[in-house]
matplotlib code that plots the C-alpha trace (Angstrom):
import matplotlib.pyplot as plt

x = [-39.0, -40.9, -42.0, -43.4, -44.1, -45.2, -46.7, -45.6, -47.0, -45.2, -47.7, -45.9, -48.9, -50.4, -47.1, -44.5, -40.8, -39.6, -41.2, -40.0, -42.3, -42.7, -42.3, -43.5, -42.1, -43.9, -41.9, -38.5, -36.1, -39.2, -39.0, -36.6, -36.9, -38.6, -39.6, -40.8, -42.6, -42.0, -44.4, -45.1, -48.8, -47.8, -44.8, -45.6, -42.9, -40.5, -38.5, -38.6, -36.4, -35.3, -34.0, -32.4, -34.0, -30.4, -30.3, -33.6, -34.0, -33.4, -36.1, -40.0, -40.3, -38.1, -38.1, -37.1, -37.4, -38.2, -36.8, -38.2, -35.9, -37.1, -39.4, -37.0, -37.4, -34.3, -35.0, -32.6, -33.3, -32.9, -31.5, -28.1, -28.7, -28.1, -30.2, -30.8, -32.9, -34.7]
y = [62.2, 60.5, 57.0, 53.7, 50.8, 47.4, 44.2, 41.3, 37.6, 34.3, 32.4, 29.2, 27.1, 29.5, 31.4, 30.1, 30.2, 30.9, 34.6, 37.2, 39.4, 42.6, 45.6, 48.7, 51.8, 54.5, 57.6, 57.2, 59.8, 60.5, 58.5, 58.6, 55.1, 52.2, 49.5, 46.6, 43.5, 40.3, 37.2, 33.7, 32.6, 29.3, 30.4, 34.2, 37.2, 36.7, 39.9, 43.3, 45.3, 49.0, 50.3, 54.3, 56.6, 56.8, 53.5, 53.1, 56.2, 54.7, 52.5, 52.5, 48.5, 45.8, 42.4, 39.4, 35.6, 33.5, 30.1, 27.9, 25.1, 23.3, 25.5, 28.7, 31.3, 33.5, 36.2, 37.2, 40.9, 40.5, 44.2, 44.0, 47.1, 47.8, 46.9, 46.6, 43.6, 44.0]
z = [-29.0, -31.4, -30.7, -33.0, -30.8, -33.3, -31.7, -34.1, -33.3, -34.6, -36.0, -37.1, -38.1, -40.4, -41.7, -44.0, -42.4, -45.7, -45.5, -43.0, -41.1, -41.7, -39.5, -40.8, -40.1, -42.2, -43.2, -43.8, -41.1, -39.0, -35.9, -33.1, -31.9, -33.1, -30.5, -31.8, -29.0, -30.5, -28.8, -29.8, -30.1, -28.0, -26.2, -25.4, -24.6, -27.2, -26.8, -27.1, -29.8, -30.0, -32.5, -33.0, -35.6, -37.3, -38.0, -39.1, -41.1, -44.1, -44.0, -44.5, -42.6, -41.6, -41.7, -39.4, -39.6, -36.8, -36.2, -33.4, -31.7, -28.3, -27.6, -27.8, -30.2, -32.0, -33.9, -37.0, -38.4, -42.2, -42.4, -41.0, -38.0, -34.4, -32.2, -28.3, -27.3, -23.8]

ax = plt.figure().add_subplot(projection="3d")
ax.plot(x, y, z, "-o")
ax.set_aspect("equal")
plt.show()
């Protein structure tokens, strides 16, 4: 089984909440899971994301926006996909 594992930080001082971050992928049908950690430079663990190589085949990166609310963070995947947050 072939596995990408990406470490994304928030950085909400230095990055613009208009702009997504981007998760990249690589070759398009190659991987069997993606599993992306998501942590907050202040807050820490955000979440962890899994995604299934059929749903991400298709794609070479993702993107998700951040949104930060008394001191809890929610993630919103731009691509509309399954996911499995853990």
């Amino acid at each position: 089984m072939k596995t990408k594992t990406v470490n994304r930080t928030i950085h909400p001082d230095t990055h613009d909440s208009k702009n997504s971050y981007r998760v990249k992928i690589g070759k398009k049908n190659y991987y069997d899971q993606l599993v992306v950690n998501v942590d907050h430079e202040k807050l820490g663990v955000v979440g962890t994301y899994i995604f299934e190589g059929k749903q991400i085949g298709e794609y070479e990166s993702l993107h998700f926006k951040a949104e930060e609310s008394n001191g809890i963070v929610s993630i919103n995947w731009v691509e509309n996909i399954a996911f499995k947050k853990v």
